[in-house]
TIKOL-628280 format. One line per field, with one value per atom (N, C-alpha, C): residue number from 0; x negated, z, y; residue in one letter; atom name. Coordinates in steps of 0.1 Angstrom, whole numbers. Last residue first. Layout:
TIKOL-628280
drenvex = c(NUM_...);
east = c(X_...);
up = c(Z_...);
north = c(Y_...);
kolro = c(A_...);
zaro = c(CA_...);
//
This chain:
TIKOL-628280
drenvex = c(51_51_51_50_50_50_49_49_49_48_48_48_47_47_47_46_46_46_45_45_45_44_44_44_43_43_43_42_42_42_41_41_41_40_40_40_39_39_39_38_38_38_37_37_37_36_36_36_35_35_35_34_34_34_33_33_33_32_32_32_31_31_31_30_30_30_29_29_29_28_28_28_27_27_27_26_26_26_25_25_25_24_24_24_23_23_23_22_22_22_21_21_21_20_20_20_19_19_19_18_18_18_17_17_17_16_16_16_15_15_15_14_14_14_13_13_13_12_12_12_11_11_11_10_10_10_9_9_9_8_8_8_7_7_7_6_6_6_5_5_5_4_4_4_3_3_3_2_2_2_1_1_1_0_0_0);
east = c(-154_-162_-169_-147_-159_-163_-118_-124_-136_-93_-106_-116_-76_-72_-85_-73_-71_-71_-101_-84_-88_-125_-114_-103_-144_-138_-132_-112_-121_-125_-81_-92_-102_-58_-60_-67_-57_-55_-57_-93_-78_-71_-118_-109_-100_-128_-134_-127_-121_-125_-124_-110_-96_-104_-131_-128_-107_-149_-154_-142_-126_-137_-139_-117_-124_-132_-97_-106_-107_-91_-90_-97_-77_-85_-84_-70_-71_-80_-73_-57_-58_-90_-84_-73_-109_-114_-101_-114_-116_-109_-134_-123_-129_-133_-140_-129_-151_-142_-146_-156_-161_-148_-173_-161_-167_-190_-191_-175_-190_-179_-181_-203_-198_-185_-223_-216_-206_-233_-236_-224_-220_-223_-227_-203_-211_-211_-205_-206_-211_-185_-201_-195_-182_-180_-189_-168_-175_-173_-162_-161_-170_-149_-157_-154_-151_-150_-151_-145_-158_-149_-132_-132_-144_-146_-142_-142);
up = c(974_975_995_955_969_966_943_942_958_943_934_936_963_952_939_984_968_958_1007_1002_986_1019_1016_1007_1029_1014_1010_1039_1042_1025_1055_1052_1052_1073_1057_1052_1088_1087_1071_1086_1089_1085_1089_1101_1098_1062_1071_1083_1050_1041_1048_1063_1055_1050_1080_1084_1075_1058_1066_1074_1035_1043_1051_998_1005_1021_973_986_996_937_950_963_909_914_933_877_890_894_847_853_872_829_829_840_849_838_839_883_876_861_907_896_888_941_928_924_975_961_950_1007_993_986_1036_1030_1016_1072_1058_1049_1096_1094_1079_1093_1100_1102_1067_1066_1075_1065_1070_1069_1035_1050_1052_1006_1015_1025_980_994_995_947_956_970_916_930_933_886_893_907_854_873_875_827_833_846_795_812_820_764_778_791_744_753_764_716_730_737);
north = c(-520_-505_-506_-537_-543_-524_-552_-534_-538_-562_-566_-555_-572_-562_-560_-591_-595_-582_-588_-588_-588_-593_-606_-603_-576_-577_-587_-550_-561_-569_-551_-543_-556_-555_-560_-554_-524_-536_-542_-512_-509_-523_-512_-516_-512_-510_-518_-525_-486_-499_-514_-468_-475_-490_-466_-472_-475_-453_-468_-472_-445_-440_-454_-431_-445_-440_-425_-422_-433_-428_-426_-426_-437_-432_-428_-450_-453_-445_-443_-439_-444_-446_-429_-433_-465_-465_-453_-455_-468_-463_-443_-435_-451_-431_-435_-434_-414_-414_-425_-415_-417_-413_-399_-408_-405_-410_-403_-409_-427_-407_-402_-443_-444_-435_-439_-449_-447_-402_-414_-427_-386_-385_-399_-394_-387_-387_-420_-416_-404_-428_-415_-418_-444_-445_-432_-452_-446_-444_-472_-470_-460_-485_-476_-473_-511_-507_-497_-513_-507_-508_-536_-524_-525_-553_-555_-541);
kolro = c(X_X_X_X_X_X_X_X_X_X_X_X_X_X_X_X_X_X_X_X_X_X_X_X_X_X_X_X_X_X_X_X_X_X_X_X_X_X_X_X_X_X_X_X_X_X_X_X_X_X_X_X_X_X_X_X_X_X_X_X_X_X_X_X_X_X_X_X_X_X_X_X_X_X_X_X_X_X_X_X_X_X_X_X_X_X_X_X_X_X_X_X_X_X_X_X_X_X_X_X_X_X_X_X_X_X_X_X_X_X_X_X_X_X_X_X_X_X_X_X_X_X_X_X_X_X_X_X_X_X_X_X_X_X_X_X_X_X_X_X_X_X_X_X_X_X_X_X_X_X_X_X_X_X_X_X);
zaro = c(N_CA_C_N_CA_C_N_CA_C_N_CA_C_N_CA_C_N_CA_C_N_CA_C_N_CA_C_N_CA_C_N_CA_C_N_CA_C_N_CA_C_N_CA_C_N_CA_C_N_CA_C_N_CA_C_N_CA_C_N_CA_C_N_CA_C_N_CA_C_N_CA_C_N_CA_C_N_CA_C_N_CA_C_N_CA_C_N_CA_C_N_CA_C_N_CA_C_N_CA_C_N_CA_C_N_CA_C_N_CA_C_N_CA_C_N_CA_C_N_CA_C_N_CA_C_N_CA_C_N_CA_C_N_CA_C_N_CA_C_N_CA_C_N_CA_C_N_CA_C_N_CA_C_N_CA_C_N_CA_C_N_CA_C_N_CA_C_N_CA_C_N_CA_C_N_CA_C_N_CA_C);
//
């Protein structure tokens, strides 16, 4: 059975801080409180599968 592999990091406080992660060689990308939180279709309702 294949591995899996993820990584996530925050820096700064939740409010102004922003992240990164990286999902197994080919996904990867930037995360801040408010693409996660308040932008539209933000939230952890949506269908994309990722609770960063």
């Amino acid at each position: 059975m294949p591995v899996a592999k993820a990584r996530a990091n925050w820096k700064g406080d939740i409010p102004s801080g922003s992240g990164a992660f990286t999902a197994g060689d080919s996904i990867s990308g930037g995360v801040t409180y408010k693409s996660r939180f308040e932008a539209p279709f933000a939230g952890p309702s949506r269908d994309d599968g990722y609770g960063l």
